[in-house]
Every structure is written in C-alpha cells, then in structure tokens.
N, C-alpha and C positions, 0 to 999 in steps of 0.2 A: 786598181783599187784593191786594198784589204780587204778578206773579210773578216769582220767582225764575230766573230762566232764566239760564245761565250762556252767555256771549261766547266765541267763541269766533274768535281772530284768524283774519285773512286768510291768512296764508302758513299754517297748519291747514285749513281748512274744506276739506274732502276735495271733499262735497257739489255748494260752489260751484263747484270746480274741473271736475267729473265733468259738471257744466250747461253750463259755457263752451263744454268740448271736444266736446260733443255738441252743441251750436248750431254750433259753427267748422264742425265734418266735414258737418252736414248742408247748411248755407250754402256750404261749399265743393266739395261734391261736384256737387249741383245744378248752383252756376251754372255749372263747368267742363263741365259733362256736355251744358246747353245751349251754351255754346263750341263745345262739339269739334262739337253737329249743328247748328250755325250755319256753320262753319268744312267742317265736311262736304259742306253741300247745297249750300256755294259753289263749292267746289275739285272733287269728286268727284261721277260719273253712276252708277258700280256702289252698289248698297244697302249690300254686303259694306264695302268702305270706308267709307261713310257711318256705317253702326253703326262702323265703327276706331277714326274719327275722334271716336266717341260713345264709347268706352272710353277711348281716350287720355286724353279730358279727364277721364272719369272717373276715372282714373288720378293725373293730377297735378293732381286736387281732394284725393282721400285722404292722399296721399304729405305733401302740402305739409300738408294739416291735421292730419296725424301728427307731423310734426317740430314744428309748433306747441303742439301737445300736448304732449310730452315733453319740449320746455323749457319748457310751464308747470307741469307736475310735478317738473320739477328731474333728469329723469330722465340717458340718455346724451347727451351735450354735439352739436348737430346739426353742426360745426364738424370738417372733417377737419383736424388735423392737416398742415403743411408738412413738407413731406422733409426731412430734415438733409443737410444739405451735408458732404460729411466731406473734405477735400483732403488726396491722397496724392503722394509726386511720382511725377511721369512717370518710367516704366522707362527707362535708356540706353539706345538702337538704335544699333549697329553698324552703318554702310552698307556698308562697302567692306571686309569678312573679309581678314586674311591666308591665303595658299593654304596651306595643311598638308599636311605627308606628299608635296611634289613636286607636287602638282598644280598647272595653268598656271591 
C-alpha cells in the first residue's frame, strides 16, 4: 500500500521553519558567546568584564538570530524605516528693527 501523506509546501511548513530558527539561535548564540570570552581574555584582566564581554556576545548572538527568525517567518520587516524629509521655508529674520515709540 501507498502512503498517502499529503505535501505540504515550503513557505507552510511551520515545522521546518520552527527547526531552522532553533539550529540559527543555538549556532548563533554559542559561537558569539565563545567571541565575546575569546575577545574577553584578550582585551580584559578583571573576571567581571571577562563574563561582559561573554554576555555581549551572547547578546548579539540572540538579537541577530531573532531578526533572522522573523523574516523567515514573514514577521515585522527588520528594516527601519528613512526619515521623511519634509522641506518648509526658512522663517524671515529681521536683523536691524526699526526703533519704535522713540527709542534710540
């Protein structure tokens, strides 16, 4: 007998997606976290930094494989936004008042 197992496309498969971002975060977290206490025992003698510099990385191991995550789930766009330029004109400055009311 066949089985019947129904396919189910790539941009659906919740599954495979849920696998990816859970390999990305643990791979990313890791190897930044060995970074920061590689980067640590080079740059710093206090322990207290040394762990810092072992958080930071573990920091922008997460960060960065969360924005990866989220636009592989289609979620909010990682992309800030440009300022809009809005041009208004310049106010006229007065430099030199006439005197009013008699004053010199």
């Amino acid at each position: 007998m066949a089985d019947n197992k129904e396919i189910i496309p790539p941009p659906y498969d919740v599954n495979a997606k849920w696998d990816a971002c859970l390999d990305l975060t643990v791979r990313r977290f890791v190897y930044s976290s060995l970074g920061g206490a590689f980067g640590g025992l080079l740059l710093f003698r206090s322990p207290v930094s040394r762990w810092a510099s072992v958080a930071f990385g573990a920091g922008l191991g997460i960060g960065s494989a969360y924005t990866e995550c989220s636009r592989l789930f289609e979620g909010s766009p990682a992309k800030s936004a440009a300022p809009k330029m809005v041009e208004n004109p310049a106010p006229k400055i007065v430099e030199n008042p006439a005197p009013q009311d008699g004053q010199d």
